[in-house]
DRENKOL-563836 format. One record per residue: residue number from 0; residue in three letters; x, y, z of N, C-alpha, C in turn. Coordinates in steps of 0.02 Angstrom, whole numbers, plus 32768, in hexadecimal, padded with zeros to 4 digits. Layout:
N
[NUM Ala [X Y Z] [X Y Z] [X Y Z]];
...
//
This chain:
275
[0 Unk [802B 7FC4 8000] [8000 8000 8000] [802C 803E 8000]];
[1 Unk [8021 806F 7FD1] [8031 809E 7FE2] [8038 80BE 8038]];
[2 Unk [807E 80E2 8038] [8095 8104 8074] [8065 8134 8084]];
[3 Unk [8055 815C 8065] [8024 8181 8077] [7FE5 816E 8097]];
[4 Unk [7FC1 8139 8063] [7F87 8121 8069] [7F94 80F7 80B2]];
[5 Unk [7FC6 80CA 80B6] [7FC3 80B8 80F2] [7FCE 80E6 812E]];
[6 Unk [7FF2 812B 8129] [7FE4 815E 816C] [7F94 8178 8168]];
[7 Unk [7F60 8180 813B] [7F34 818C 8143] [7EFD 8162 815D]];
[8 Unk [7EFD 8129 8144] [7ECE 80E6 816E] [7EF5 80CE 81AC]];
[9 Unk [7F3C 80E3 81CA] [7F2B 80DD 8206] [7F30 8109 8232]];
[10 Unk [7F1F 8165 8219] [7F12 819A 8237] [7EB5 8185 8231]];
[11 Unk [7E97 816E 8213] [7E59 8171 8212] [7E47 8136 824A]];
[12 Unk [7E71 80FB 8265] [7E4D 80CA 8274] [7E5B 80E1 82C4]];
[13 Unk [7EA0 8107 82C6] [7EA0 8133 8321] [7E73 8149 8315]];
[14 Unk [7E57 817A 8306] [7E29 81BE 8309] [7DD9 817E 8315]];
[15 Unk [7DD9 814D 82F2] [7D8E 8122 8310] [7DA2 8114 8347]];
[16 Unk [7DDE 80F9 8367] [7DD5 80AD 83A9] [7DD7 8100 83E7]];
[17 Unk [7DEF 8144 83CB] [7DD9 8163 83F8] [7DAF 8172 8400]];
[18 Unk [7D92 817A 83C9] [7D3B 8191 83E8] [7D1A 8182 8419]];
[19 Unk [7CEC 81A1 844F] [7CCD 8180 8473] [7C9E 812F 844E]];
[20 Unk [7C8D 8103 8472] [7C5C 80DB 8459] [7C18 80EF 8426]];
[21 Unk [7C05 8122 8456] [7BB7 814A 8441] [7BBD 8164 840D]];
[22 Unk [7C02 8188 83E7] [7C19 81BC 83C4] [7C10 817C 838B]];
[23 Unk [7C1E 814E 8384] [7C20 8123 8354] [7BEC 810D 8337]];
[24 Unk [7BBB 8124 836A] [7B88 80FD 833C] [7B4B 8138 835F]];
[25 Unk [7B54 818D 8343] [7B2F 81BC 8367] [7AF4 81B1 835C]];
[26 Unk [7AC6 8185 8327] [7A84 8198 8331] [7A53 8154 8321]];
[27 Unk [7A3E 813D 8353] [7A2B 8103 8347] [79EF 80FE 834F]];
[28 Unk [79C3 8148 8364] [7977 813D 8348] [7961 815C 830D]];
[29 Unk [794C 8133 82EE] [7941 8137 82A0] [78FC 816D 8285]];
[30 Unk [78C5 8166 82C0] [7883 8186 82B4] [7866 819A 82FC]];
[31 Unk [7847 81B6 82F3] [7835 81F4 82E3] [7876 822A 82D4]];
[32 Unk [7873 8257 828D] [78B4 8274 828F] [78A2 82C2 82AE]];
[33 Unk [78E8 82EB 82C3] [78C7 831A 82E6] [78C0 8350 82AC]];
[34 Unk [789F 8390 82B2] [7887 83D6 8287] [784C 83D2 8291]];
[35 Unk [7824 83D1 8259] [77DC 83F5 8259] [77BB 83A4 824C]];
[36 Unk [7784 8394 8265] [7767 8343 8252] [771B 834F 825A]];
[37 Unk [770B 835A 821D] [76C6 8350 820A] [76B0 82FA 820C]];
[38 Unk [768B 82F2 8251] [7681 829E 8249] [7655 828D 8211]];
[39 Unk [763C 82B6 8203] [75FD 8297 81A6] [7647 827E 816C]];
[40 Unk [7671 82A6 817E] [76A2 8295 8134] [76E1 825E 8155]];
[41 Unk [76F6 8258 819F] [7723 821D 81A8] [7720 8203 81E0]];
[42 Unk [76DC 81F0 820A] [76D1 81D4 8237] [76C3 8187 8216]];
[43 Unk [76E8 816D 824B] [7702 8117 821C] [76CB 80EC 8258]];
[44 Unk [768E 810D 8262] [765E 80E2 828C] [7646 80BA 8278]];
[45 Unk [762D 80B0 8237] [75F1 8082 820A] [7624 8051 81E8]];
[46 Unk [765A 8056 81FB] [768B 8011 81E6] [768F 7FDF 8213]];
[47 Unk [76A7 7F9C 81FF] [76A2 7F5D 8228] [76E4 7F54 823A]];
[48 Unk [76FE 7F58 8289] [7732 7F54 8284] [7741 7F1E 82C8]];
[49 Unk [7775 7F09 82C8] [7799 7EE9 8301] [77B0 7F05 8342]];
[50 Unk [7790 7F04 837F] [77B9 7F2F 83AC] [77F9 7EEC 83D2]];
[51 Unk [782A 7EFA 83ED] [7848 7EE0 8428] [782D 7EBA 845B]];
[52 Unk [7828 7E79 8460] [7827 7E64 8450] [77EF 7E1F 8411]];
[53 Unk [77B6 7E3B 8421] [7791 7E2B 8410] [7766 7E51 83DF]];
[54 Unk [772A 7E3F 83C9] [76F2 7E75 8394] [76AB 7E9B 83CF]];
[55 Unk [76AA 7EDD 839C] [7695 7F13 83D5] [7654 7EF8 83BF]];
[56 Unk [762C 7EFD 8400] [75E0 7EE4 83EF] [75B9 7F30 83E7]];
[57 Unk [7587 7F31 83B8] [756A 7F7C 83A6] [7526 7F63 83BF]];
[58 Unk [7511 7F82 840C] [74CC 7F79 83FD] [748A 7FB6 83FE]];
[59 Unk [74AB 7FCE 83C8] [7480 7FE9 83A8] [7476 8045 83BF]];
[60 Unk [74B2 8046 83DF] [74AA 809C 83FA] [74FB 80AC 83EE]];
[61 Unk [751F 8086 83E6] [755A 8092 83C4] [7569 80AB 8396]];
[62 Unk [7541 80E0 8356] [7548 80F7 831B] [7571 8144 831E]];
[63 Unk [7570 815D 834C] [75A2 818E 8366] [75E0 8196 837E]];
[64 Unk [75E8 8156 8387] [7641 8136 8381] [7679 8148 8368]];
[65 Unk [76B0 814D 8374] [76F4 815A 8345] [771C 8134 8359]];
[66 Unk [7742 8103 8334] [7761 80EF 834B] [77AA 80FB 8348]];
[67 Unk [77D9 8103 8383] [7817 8121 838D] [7859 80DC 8361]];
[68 Unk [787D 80DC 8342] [788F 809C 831D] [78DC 80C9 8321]];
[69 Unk [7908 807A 831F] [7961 8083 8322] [7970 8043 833D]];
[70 Unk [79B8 8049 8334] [79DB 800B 833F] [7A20 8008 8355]];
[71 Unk [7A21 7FFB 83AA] [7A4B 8006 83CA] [7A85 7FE8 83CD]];
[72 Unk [7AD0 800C 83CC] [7B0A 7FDF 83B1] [7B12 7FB8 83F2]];
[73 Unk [7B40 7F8E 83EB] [7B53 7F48 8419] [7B3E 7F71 8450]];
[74 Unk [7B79 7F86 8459] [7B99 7FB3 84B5] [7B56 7FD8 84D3]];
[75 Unk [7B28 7FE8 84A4] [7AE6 800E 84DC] [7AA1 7FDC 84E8]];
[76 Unk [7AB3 7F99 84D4] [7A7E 7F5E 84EB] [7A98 7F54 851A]];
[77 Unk [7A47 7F32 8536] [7A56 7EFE 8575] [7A63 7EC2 856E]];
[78 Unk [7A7B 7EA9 8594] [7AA4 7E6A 858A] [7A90 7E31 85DD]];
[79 Unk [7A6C 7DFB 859C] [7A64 7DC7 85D3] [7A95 7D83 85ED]];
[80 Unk [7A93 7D65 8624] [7ACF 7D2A 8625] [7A90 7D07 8654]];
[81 Unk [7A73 7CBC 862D] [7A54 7C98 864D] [7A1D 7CAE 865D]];
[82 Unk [79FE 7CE6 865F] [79B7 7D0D 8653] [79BA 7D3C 867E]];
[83 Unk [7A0A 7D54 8695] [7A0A 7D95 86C7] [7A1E 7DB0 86B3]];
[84 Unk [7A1B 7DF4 86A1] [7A30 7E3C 868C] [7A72 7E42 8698]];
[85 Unk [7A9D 7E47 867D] [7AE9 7E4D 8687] [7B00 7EAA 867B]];
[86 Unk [7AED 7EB7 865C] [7ADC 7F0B 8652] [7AA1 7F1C 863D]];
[87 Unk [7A89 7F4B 8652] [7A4F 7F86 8649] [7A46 7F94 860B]];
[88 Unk [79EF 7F9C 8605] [79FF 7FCC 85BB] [79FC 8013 85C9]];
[89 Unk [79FB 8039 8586] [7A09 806F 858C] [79BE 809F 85A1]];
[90 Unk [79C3 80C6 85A4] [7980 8101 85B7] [7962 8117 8583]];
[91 Unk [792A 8114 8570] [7905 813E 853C] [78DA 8176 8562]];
[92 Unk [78EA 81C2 8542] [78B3 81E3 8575] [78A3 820B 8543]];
[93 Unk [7862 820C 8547] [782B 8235 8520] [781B 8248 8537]];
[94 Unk [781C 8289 8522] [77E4 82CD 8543] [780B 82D4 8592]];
[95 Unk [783C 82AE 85A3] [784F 82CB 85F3] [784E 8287 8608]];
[96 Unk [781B 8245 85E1] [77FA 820A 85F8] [7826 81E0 860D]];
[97 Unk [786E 81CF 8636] [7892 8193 8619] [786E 8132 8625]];
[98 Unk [788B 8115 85E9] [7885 80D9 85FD] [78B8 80A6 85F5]];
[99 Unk [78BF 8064 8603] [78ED 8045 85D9] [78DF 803A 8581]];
[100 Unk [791E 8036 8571] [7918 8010 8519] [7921 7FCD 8503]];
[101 Unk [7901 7FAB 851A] [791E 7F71 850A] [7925 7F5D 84B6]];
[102 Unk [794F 7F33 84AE] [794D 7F1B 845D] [7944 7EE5 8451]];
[103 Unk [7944 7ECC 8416] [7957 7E7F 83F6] [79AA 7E7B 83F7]];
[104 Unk [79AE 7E27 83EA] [79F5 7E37 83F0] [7A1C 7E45 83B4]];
[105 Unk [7A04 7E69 8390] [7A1C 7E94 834F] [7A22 7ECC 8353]];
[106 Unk [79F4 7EEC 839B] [7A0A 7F31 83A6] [79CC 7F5D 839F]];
[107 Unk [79A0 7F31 8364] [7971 7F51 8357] [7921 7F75 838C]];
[108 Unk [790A 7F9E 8385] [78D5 7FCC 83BC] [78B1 7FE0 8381]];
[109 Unk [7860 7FC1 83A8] [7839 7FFD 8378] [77EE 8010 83D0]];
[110 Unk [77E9 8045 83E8] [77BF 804E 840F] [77A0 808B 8408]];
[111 Unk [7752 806A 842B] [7723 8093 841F] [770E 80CE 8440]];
[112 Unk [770A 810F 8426] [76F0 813B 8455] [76C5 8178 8435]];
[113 Unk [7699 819B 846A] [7671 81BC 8454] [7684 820D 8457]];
[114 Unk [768D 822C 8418] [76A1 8279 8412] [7670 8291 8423]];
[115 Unk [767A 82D9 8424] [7640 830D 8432] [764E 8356 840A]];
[116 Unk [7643 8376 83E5] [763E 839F 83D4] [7679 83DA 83F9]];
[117 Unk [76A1 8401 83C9] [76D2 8418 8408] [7717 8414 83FB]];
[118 Unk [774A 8413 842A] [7789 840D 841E] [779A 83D1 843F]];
[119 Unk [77B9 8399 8431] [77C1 8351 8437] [7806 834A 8438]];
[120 Unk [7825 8326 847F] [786A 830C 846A] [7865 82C5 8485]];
[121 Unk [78A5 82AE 8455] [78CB 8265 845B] [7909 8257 8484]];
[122 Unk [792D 8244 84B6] [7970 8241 84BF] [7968 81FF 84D5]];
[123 Unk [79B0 81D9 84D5] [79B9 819E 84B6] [79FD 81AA 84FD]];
[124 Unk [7A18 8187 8525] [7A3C 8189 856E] [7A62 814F 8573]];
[125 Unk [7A97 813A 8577] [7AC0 8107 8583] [7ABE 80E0 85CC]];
[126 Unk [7AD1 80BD 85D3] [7AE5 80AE 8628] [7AEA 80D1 8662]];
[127 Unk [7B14 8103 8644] [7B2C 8116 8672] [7B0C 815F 8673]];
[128 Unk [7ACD 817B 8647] [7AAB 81AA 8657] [7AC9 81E6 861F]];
[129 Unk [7AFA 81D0 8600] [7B04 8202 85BE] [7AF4 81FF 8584]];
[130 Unk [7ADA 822D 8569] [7ABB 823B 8527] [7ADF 8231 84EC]];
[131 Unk [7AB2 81F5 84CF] [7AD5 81D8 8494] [7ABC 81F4 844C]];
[132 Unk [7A76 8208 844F] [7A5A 8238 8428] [7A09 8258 844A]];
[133 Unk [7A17 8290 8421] [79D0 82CA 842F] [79A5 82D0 8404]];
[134 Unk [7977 82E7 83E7] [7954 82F2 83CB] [7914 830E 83D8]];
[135 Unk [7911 8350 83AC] [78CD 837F 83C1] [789F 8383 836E]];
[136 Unk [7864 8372 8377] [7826 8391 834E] [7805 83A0 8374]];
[137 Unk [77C0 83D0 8339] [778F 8411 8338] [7764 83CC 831A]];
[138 Unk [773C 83C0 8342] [76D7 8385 8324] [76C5 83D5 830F]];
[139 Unk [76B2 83E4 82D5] [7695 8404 82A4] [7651 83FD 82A1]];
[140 Unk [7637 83C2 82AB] [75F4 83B0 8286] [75C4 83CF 82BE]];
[141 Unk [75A2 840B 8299] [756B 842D 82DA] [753E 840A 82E9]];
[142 Unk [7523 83B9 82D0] [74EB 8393 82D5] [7521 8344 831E]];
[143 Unk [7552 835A 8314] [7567 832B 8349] [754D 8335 8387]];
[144 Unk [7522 830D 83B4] [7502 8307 8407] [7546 8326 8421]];
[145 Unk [7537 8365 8466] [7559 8363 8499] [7544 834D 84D1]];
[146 Unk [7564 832C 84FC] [7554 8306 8520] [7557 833A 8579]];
[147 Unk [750F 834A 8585] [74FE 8373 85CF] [7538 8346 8603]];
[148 Unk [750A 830A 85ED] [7543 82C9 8638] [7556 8291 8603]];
[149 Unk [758E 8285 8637] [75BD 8249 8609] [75DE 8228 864A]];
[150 Unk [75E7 81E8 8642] [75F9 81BB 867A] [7628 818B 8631]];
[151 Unk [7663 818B 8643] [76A0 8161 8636] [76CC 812E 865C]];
[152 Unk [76BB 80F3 8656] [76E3 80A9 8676] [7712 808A 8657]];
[153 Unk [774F 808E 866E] [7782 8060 865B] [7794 803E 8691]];
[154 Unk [77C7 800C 867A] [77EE 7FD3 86B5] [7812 7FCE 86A8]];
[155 Unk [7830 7FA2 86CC] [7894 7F8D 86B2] [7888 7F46 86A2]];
[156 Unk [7865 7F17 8699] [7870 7EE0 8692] [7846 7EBD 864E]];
[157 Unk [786E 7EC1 8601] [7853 7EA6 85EA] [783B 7E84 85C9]];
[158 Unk [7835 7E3C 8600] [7801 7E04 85F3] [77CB 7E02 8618]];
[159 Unk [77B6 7E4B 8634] [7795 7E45 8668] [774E 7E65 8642]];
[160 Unk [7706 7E4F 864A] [76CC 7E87 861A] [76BD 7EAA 8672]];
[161 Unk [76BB 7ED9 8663] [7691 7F17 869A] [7657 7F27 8691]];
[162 Unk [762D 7F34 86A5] [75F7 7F72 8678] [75E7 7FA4 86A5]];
[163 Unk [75C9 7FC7 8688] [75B7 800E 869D] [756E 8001 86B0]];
[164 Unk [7555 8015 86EE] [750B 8023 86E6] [74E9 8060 871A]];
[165 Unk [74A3 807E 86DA] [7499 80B7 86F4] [745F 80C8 86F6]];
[166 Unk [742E 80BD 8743] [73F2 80D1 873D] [73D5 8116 8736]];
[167 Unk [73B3 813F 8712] [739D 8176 870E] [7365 818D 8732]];
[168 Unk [7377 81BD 8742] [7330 8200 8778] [72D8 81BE 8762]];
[169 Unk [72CC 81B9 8727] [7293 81A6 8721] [728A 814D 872D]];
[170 Unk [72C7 812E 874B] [72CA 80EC 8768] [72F0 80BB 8713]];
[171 Unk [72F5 80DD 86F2] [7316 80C1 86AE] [7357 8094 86C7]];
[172 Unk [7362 805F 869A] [73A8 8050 86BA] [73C6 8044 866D]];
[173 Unk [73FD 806D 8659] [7435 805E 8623] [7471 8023 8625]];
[174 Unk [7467 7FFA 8617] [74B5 7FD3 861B] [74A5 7FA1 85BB]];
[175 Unk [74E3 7F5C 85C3] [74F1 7F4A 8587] [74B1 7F2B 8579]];
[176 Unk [7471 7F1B 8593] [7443 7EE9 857C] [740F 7F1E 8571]];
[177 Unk [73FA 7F69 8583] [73E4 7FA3 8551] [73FA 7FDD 8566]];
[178 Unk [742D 7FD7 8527] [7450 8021 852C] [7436 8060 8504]];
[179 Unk [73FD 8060 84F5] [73CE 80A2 84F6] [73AF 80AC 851C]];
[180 Unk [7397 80F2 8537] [7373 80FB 8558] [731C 8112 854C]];
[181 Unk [72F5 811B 8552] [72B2 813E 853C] [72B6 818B 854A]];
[182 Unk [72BB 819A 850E] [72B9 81F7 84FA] [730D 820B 8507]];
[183 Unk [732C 81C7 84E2] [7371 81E1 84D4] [73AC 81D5 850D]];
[184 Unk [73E5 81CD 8504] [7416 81CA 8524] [742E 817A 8529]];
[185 Unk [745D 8169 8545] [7482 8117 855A] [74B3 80FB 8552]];
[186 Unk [74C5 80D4 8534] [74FF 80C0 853C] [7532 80CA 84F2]];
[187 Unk [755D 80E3 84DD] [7575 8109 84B1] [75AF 80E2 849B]];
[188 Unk [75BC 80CC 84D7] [75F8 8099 84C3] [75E9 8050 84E9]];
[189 Unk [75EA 800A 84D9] [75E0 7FDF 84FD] [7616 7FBA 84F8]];
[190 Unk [765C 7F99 8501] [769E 7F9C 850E] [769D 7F46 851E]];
[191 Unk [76A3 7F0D 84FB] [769D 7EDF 8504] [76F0 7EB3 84F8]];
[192 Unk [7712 7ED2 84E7] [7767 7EBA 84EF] [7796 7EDC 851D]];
[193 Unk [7787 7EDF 853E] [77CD 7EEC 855F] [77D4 7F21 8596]];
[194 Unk [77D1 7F38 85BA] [77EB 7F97 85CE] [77BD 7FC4 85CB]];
[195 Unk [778E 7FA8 85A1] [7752 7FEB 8581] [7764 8029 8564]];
[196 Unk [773E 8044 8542] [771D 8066 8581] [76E0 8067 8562]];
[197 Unk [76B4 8068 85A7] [7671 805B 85A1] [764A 80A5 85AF]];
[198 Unk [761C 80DE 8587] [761A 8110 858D] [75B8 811C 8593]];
[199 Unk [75C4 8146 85BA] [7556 815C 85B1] [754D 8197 85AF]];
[200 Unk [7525 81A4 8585] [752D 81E5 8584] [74E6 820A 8566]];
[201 Unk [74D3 823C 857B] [7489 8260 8572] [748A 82B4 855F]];
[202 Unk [7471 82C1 8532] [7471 8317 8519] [7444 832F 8541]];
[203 Unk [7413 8314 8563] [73D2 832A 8587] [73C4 830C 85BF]];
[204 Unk [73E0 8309 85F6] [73E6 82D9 8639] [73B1 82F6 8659]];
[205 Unk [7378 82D4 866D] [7352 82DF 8689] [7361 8307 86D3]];
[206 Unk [7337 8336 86FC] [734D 834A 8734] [733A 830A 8764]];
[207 Unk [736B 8304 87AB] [7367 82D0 87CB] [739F 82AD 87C9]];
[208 Unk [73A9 8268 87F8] [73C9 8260 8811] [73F5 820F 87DF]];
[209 Unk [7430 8219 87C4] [7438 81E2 8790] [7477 81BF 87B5]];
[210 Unk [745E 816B 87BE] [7491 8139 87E3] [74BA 8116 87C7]];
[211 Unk [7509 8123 87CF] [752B 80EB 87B3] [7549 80B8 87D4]];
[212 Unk [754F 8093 87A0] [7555 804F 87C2] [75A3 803B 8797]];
[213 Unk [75CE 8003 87B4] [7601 7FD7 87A1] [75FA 7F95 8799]];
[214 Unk [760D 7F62 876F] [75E5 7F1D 8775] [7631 7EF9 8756]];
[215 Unk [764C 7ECB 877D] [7668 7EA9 874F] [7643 7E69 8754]];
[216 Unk [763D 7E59 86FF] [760C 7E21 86F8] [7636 7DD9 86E9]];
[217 Unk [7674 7DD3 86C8] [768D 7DA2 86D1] [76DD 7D9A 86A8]];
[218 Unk [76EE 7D74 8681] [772A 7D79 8650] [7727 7D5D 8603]];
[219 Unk [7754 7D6D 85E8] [774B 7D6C 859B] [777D 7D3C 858A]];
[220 Unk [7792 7D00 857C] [77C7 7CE1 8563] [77CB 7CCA 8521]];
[221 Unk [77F2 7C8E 8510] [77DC 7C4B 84CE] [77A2 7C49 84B3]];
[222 Unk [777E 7C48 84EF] [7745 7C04 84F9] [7704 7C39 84FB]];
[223 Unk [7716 7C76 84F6] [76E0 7CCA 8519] [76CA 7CB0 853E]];
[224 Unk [7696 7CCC 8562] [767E 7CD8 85AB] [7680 7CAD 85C5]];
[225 Unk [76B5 7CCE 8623] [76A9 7C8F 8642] [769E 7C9F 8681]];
[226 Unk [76A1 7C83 86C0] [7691 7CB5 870E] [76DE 7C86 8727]];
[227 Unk [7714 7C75 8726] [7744 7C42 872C] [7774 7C88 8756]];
[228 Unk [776D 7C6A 8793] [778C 7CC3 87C6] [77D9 7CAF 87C6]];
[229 Unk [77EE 7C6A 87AB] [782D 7C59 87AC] [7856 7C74 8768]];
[230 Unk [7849 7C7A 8748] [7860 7C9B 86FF] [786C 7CF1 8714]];
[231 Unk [7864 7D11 873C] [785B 7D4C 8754] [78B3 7D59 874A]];
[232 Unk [78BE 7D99 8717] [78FA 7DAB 8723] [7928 7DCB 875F]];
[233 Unk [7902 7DDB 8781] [78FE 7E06 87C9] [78BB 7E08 87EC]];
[234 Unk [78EA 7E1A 8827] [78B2 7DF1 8870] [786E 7E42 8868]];
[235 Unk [788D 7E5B 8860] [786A 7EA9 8857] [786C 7ED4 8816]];
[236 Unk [7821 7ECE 87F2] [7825 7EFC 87B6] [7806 7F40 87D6]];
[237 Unk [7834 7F7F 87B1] [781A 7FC7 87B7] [77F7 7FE2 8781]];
[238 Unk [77D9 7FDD 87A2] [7799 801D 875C] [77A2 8072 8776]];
[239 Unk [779E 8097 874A] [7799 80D8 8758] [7740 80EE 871F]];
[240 Unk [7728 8121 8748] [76DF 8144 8732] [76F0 8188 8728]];
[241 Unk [76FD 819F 870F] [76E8 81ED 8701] [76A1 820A 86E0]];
[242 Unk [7687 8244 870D] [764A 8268 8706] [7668 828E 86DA]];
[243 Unk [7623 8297 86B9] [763F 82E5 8685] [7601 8309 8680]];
[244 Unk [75F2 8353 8695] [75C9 837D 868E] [75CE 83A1 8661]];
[245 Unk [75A9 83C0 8624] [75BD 83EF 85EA] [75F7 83ED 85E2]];
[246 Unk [760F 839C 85B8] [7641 83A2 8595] [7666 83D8 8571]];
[247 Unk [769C 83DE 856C] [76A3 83FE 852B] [768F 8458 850F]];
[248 Unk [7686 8472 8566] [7657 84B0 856A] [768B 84DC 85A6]];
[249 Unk [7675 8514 85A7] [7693 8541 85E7] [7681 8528 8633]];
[250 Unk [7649 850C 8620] [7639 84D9 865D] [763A 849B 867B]];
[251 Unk [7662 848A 865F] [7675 8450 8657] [76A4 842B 86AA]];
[252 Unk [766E 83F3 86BB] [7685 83E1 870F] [76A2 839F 86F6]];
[253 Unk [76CD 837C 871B] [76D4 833C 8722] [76E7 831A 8757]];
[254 Unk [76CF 82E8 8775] [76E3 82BB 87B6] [7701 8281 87A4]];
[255 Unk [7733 8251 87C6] [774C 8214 87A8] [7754 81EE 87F1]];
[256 Unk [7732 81B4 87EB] [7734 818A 8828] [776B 8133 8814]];
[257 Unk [779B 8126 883B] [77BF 80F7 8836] [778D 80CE 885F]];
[258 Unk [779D 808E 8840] [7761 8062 885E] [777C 8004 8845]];
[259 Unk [778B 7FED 8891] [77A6 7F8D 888D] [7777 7F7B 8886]];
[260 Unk [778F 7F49 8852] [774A 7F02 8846] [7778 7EBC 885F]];
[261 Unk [776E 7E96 8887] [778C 7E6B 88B2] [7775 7E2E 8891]];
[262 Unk [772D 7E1B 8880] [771D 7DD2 885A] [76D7 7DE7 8846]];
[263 Unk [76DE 7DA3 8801] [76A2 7DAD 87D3] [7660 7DC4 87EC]];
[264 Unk [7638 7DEA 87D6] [7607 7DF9 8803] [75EF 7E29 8836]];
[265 Unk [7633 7E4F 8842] [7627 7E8E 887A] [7605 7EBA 8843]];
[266 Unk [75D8 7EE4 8868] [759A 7F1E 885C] [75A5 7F4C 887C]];
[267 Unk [75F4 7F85 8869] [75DE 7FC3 8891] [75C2 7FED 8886]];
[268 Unk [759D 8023 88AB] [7584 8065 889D] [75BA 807F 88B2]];
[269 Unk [75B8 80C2 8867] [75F5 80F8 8875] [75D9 8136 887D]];
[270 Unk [759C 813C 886F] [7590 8197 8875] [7551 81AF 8861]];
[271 Unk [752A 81D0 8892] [74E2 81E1 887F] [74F2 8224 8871]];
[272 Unk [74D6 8233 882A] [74FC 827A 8817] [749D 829D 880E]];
[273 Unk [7496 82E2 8849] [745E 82EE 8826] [7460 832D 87E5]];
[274 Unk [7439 831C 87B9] [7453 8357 877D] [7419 837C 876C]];
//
């Protein structure tokens, strides 16, 4: 090889092994991209897609969806040995939201969540709590729902299904078996692989007093659903809830409750919010 050519490929191959890790591979969520996002022209909701690990079930109030899509290099997966977590995954936080990311073991992420009209961000967090990428859009579309109240559930564990449930002022109850409500509002996101997140959400919340609830209902493996408390990756899964009052507005409140689920079947109440 040329003298030259060989000082240049191995001035180029220092300049990679220094890079940080993250630097190497800066952007690994693929969609939603950030600027201006009219969801009528590239909201990728009405497509059939694969989430992590499993397929997202749509029942039927999910049409407002976006789904967040990328594919995380080696070093920012989690990593299992014998069915225990050997490292963490990384943080996804939306809107302020964080959760875990879990992937396939290709790296690949596609998860579901519900925009609102407004200014919207993405950041994408390593291990150790540093930012591997950012990303800001403008929801354009003046016909997109804003959401008065919004209740958001994630977990750390996931083979674990959670659900969300939420009785309303008029005795209504929202969760995965009817996630509409009568005269609007419910479940926006219903989160059946992994981490969730499981989201509810209403433009018109009745006045009165609205109950949430935590449920872990059982685990997801091979074989799908099972109640088997020995397969449990850890003795203790964490869910986090965040309230949201006028998203996306000058008024805009939020509360976030950390909350253990110990074995299949615990039912907590987290918060009687009156609105």
């Amino acid at each position: 090889m040329n003298p030259f050519l060989s000082f240049l490929f191995a001035a180029w191959l220092i300049c990679c092994l220094a890079l940080p890790a993250h630097a190497q591979n800066a952007a690994p969520i693929d969609s939603p991209q950030g600027g201006w996002n009219y969801s009528g022209m590239v909201d990728k909701s009405a497509e059939t897609a694969v989430a992590y690990p499993y397929n997202l079930i749509d029942r039927g109030a999910q049409q407002g969806r976006t789904l967040i899509r990328g594919r995380l290099a080696r070093h920012l997966r989690a990593e299992k040995k014998e069915g225990v977590v050997t490292r963490r995954p990384p943080t996804l936080v939306v809107n302020g939201n964080p959760m875990p990311l879990y992937s396939d073991e290709e790296g690949r992420f596609v998860r579901p969540y519900a925009f609102g009209p407004g200014s919207n961000s993405i950041e994408l967090l390593d291990v150790n709590g540093k930012s591997v990428q950012r990303l800001q859009f403008y929801e354009a579309n003046p016909t997109r729902p804003r959401a008065a109240l919004r209740a958001i559930l994630s977990w750390d564990d996931d083979q674990a299904e959670v659900d969300l449930h939420v009785i309303t002022p008029d005795g209504q109850h929202a969760y995965w078996a009817r996630p509409v409500l009568n005269g609007g509002g419910g479940m926006d996101v219903d989160s059946v692989d992994g981490a969730g997140p499981e989201i509810f959400s209403s433009i018109a919340p009745l006045r009165g007093a609205y109950q949430f609830y935590v449920n872990y209902w059982g685990n997801f493996g091979s074989s799908g659903y099972h109640f088997d408390e020995a397969t449990r990756q850890k003795p203790i899964i964490t869910c986090r809830i965040t309230l949201i009052l006028h998203e996306n507005t000058p008024s805009e409140r939020r509360e976030s409750f950390v909350v253990p689920l110990r074995k299949i079947g615990d039912l907590t109440h987290i918060r009687t919010l009156v609105f």
